[in-house]
VMD Tcl script that builds the backbone (N, CA, C; Angstrom):
set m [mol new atoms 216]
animate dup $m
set s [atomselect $m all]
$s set {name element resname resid chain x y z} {
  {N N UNK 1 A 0.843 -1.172 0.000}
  {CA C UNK 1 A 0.000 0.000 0.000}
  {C C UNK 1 A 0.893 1.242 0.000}
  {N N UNK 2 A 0.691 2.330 -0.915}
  {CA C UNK 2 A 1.697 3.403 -0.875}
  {C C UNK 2 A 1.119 4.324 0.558}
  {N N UNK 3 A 2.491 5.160 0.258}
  {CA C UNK 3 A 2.589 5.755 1.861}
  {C C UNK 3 A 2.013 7.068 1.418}
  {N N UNK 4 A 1.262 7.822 2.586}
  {CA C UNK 4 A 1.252 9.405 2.106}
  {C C UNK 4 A 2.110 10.418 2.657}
  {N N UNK 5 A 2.363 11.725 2.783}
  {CA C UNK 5 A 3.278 12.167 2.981}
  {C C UNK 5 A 3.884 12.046 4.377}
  {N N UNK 6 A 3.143 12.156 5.424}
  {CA C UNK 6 A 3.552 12.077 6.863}
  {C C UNK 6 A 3.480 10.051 7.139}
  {N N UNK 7 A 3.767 9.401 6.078}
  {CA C UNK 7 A 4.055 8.466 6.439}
  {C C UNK 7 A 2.538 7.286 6.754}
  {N N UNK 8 A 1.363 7.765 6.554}
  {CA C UNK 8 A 0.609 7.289 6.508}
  {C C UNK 8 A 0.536 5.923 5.588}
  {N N UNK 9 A -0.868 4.891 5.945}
  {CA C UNK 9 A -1.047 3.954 4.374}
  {C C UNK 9 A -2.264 4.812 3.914}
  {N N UNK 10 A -2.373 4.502 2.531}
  {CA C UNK 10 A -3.503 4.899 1.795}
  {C C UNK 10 A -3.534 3.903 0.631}
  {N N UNK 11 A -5.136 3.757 0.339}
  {CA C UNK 11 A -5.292 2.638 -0.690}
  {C C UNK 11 A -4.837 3.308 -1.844}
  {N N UNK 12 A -4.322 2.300 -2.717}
  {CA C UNK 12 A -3.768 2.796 -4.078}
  {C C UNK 12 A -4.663 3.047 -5.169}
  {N N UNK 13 A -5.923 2.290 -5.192}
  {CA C UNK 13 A -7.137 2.186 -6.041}
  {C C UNK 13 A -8.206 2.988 -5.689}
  {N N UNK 14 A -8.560 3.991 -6.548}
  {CA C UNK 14 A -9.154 4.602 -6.577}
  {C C UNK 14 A -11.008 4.589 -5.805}
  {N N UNK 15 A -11.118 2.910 -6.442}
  {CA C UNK 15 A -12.522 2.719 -5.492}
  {C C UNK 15 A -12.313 2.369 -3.670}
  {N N UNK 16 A -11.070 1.549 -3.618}
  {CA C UNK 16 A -10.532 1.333 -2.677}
  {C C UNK 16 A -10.665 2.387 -1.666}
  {N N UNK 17 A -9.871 3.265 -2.352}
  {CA C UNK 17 A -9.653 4.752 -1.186}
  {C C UNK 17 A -11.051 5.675 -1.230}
  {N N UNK 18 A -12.329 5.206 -1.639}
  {CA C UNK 18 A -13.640 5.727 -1.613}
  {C C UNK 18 A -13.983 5.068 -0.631}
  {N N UNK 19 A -14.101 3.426 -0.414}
  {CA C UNK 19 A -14.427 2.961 0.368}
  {C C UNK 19 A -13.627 2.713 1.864}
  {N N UNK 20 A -12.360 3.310 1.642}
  {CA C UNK 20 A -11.447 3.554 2.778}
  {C C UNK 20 A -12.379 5.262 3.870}
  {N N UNK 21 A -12.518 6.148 3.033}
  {CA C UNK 21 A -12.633 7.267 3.280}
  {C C UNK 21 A -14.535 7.313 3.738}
  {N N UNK 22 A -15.332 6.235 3.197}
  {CA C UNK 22 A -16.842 5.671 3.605}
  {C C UNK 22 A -16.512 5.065 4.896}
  {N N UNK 23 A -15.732 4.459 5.151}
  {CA C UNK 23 A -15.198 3.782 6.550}
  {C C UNK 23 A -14.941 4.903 7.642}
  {N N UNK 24 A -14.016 5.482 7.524}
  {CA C UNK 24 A -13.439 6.792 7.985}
  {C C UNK 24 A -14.523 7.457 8.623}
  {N N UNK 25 A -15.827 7.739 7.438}
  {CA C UNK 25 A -16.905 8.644 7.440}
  {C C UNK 25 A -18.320 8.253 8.744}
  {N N UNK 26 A -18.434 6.733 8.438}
  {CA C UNK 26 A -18.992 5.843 9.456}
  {C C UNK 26 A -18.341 5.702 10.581}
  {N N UNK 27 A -17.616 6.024 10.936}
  {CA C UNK 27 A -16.689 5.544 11.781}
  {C C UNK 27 A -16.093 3.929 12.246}
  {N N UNK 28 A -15.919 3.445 11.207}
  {CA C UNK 28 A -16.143 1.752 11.642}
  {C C UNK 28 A -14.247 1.729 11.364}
  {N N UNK 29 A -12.985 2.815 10.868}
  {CA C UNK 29 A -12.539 2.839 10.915}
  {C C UNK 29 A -11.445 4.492 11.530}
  {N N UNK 30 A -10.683 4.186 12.706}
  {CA C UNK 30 A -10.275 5.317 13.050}
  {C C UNK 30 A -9.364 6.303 11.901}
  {N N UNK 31 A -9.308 7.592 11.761}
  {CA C UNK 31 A -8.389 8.432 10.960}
  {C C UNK 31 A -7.057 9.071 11.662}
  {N N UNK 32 A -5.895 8.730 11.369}
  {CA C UNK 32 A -5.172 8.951 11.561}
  {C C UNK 32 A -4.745 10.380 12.104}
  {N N UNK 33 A -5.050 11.007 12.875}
  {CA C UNK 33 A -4.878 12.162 13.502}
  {C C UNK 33 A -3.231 12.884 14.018}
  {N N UNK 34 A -2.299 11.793 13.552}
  {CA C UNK 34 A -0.767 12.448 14.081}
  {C C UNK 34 A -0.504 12.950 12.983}
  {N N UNK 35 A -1.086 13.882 12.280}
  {CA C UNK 35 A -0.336 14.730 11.334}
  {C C UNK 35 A -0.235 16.036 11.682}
  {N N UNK 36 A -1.240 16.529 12.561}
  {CA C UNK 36 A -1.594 17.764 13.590}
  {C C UNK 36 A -0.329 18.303 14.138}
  {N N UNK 37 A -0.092 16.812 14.754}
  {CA C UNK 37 A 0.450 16.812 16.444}
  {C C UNK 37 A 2.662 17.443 15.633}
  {N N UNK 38 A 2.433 16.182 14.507}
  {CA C UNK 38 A 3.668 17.017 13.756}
  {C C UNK 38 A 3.837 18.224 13.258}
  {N N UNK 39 A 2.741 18.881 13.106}
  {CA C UNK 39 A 3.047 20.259 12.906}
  {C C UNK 39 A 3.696 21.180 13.618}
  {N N UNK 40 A 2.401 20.493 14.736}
  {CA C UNK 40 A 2.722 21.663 15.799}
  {C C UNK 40 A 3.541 21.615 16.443}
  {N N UNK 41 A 4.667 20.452 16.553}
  {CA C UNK 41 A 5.586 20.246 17.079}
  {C C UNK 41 A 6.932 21.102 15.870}
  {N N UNK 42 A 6.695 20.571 14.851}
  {CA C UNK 42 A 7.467 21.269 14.180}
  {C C UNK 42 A 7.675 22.666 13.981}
  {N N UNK 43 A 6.478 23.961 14.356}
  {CA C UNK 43 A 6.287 25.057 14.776}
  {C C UNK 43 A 6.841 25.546 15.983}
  {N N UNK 44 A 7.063 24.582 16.942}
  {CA C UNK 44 A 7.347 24.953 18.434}
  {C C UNK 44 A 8.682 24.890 17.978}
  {N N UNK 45 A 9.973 24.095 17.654}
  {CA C UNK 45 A 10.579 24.040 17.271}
  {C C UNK 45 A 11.403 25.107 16.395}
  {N N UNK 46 A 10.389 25.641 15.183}
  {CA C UNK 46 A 11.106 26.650 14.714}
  {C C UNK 46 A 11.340 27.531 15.312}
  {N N UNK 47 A 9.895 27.951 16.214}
  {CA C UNK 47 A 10.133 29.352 17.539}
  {C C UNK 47 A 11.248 28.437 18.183}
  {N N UNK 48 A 11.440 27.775 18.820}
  {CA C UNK 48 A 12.161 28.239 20.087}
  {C C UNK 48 A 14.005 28.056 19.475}
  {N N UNK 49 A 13.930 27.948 18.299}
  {CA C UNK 49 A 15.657 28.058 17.555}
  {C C UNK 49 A 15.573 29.455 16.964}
  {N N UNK 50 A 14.501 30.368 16.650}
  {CA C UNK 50 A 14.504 31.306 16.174}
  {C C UNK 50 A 14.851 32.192 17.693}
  {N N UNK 51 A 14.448 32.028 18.776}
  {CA C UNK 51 A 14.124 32.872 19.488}
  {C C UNK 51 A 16.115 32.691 20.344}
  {N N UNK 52 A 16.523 31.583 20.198}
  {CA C UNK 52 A 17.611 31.232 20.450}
  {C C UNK 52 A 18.774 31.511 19.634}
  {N N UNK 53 A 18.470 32.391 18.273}
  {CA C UNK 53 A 19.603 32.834 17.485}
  {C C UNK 53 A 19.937 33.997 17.919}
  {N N UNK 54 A 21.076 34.247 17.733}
  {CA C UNK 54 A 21.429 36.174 17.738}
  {C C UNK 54 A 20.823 36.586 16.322}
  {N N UNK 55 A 20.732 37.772 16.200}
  {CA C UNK 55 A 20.819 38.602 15.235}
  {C C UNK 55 A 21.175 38.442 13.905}
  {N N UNK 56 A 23.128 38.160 14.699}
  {CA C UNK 56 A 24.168 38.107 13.744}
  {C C UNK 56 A 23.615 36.800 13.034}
  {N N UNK 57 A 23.337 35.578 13.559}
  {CA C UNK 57 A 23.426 33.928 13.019}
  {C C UNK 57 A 22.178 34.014 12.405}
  {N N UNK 58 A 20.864 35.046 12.672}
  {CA C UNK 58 A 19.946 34.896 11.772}
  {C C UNK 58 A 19.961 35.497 10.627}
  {N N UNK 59 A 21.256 36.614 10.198}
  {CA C UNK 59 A 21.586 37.352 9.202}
  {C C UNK 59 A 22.166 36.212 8.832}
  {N N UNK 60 A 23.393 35.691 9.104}
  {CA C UNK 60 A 24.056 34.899 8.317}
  {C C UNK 60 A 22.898 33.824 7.422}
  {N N UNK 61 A 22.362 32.855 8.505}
  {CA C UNK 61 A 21.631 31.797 7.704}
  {C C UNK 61 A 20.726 32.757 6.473}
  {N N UNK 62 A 20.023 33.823 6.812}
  {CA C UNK 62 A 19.284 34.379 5.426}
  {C C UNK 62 A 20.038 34.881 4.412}
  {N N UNK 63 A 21.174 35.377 4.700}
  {CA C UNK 63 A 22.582 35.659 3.398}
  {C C UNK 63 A 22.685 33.985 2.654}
  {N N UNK 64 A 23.072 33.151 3.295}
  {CA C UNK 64 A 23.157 31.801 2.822}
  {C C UNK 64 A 21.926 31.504 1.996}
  {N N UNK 65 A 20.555 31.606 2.280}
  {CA C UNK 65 A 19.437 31.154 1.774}
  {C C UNK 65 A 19.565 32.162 0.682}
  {N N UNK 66 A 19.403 33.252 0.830}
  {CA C UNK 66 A 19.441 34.124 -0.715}
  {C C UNK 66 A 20.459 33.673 -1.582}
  {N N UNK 67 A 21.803 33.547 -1.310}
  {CA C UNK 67 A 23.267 33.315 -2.005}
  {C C UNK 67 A 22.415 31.640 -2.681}
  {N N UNK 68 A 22.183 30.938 -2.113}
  {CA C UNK 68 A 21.137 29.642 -2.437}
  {C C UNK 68 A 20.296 30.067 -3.417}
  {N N UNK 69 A 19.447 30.670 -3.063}
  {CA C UNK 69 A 18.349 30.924 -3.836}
  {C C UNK 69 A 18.833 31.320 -5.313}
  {N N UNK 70 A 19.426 32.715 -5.714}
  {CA C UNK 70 A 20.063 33.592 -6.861}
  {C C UNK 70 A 21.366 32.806 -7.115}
  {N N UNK 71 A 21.333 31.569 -6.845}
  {CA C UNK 71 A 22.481 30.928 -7.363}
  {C C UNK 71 A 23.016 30.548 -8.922}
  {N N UNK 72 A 21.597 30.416 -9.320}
  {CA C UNK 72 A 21.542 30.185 -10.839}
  {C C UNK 72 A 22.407 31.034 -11.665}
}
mol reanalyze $m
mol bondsrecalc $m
mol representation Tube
mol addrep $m
């Protein structure tokens, strides 16, 4: 069964994943709800390294990302 992005299964067949998502809807099958919980973890995260840079190291990393970016 292919994966979806946060690592989930999902049916590959089109009627399949109708009747996956009719399940879901009835509740006769639970929905995967840790995709939330990664966000918001991944948000807390960016604050508290943002809030932990100087100045100087958040200039540098955005010089790097532009020099990245206009690299072409």
């Amino acid at each position: 069964m292919p994966k979806g992005p946060q690592g989930q299964s999902r049916p590959a067949d089109s009627n399949a994943r109708a009747v996956h998502i009719a399940k879901i809807a009835t509740g006769e099958i639970e929905d995967d709800k840790n995709t939330t919980n990664r966000a918001k973890s991944g948000r807390a995260g960016a604050r508290a390294r943002a809030q932990k840079l100087t100045a100087a190291e958040r200039s540098k990393i955005a010089k790097k990302a532009a020099e990245a970016r206009w690299a072409e």
